[in-house]
C-alpha positions as a Markdown table, in Angstrom:
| # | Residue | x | y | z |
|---|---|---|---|---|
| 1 | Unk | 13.7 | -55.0 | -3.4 |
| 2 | Unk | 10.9 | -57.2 | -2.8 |
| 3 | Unk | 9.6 | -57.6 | 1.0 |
| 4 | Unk | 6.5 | -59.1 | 3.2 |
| 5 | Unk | 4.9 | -57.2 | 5.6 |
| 6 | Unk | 3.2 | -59.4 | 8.8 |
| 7 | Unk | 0.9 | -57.5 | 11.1 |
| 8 | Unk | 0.5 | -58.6 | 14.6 |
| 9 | Unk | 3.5 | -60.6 | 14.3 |
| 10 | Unk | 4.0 | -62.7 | 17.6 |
| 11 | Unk | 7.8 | -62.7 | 17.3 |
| 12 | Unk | 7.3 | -58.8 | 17.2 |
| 13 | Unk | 5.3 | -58.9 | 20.4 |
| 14 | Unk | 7.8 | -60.8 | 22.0 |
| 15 | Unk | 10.5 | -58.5 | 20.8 |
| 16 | Unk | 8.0 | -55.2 | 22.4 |
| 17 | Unk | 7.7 | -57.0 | 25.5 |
| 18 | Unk | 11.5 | -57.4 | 25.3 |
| 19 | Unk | 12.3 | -53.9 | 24.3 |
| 20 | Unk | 9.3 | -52.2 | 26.1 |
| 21 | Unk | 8.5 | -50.7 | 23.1 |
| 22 | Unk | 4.6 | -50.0 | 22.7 |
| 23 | Unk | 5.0 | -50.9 | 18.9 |
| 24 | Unk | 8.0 | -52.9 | 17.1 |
| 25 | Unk | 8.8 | -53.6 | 13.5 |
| 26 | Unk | 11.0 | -56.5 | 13.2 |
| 27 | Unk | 13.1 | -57.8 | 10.4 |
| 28 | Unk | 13.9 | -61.1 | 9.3 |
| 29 | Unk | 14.4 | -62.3 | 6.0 |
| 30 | Unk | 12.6 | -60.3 | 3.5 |
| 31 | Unk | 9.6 | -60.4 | 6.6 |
| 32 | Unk | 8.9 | -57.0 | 8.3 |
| 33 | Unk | 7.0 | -57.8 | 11.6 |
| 34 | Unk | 4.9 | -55.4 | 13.1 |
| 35 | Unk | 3.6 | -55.5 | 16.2 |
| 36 | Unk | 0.8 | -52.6 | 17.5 |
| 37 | Unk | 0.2 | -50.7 | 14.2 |
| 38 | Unk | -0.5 | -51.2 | 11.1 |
| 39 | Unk | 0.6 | -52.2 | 7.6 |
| 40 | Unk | -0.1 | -48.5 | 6.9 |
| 41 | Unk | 0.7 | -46.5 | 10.1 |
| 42 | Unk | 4.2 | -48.6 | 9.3 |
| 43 | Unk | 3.9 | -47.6 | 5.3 |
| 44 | Unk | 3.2 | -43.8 | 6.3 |
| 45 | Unk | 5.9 | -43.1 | 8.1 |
| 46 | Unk | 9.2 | -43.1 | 5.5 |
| 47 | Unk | 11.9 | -43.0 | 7.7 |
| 48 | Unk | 10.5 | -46.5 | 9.5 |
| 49 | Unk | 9.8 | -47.7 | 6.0 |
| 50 | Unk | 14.1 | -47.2 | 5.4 |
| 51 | Unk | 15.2 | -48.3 | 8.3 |
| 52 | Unk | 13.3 | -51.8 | 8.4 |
| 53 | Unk | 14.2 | -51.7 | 4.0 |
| 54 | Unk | 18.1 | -51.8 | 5.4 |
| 55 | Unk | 17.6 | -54.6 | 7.5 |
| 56 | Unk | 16.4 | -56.1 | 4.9 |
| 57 | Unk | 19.1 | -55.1 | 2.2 |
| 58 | Unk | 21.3 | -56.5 | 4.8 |
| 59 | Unk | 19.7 | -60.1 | 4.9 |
| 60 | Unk | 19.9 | -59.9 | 1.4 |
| 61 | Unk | 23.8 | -59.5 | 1.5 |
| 62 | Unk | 25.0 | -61.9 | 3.9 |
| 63 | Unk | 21.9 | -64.4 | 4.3 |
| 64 | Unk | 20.0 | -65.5 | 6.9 |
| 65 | Unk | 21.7 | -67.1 | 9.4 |
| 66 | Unk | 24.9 | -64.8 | 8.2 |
| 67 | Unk | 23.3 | -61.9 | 9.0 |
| 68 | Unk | 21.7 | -63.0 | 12.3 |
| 69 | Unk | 25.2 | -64.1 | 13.7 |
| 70 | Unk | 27.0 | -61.2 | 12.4 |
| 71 | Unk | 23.9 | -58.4 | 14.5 |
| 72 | Unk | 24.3 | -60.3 | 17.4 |
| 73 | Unk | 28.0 | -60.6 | 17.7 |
| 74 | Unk | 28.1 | -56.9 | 16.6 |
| 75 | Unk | 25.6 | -56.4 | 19.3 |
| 76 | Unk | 27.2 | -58.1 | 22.1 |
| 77 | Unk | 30.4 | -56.2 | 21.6 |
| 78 | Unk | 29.1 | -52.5 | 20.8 |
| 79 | Unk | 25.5 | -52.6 | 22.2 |
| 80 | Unk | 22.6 | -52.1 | 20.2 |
| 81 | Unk | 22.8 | -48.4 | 19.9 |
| 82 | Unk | 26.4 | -48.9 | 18.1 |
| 83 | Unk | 25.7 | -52.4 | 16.3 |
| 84 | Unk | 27.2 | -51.1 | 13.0 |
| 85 | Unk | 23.8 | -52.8 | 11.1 |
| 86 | Unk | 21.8 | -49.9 | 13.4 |
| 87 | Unk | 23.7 | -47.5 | 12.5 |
| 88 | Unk | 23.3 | -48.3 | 9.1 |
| 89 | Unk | 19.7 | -48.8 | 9.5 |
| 90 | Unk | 19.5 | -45.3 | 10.9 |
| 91 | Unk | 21.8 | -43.6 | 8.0 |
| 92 | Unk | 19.2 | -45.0 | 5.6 |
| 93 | Unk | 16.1 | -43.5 | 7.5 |
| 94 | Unk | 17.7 | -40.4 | 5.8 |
| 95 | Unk | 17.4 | -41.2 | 2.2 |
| 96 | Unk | 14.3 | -41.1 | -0.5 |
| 97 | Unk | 12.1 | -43.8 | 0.1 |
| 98 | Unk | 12.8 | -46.6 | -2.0 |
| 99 | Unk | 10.1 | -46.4 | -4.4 |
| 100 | Unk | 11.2 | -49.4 | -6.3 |
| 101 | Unk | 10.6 | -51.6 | -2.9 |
| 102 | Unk | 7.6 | -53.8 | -3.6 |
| 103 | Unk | 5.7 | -55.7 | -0.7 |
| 104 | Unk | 5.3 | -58.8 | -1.6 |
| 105 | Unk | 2.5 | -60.2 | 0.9 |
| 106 | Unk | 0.1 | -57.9 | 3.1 |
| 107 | Unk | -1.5 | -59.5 | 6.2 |
């Protein structure tokens, strides 16, 4: 699975502010935004590396603008916590990082 990697995203910083969350990692498309650390605080720490890696398997499956109708409808009826995608997101944290999961773009 091929990703990108943004640091100091501002959609990120929006989504912190949002969320306040002292750091974010944000997926769309095959983009992981980061917001408040790095490209390799985020790389270090595997079970981040999964769960952003789902979000993005999930883009993959039912496209962009599939995908981003599908988490928000989940989320307005379940909440975040029980969006289905989260949950999913959070089962992955779980497995063996994906060593076959290249980043594509690091800035």
């Amino acid at each position: 699975m091929q990703y990108r990697i943004r640091e100091n995203s501002f959609v990120a910083k929006i989504a912190a502010k949002k969320l306040r969350c002292r750091q974010v990692a944000l997926v769309l498309g095959k983009t992981i935004h980061l917001y408040n650390t790095t490209r390799e605080e985020f790389l270090a720490n595997p079970e981040w590396l999964m769960h952003e890696l789902e979000h993005v398997r999930q883009f993959r499956q039912y496209g962009f603008a599939g995908f981003i109708v599908r988490y928000l409808v989940e989320t307005l009826r379940k909440g975040y916590w029980n969006n289905r995608f989260e949950v999913e997101a959070r089962a992955a944290e779980r497995l063996p990082v994906n060593r076959s999961a290249t980043a594509l773009v690091q800035s």
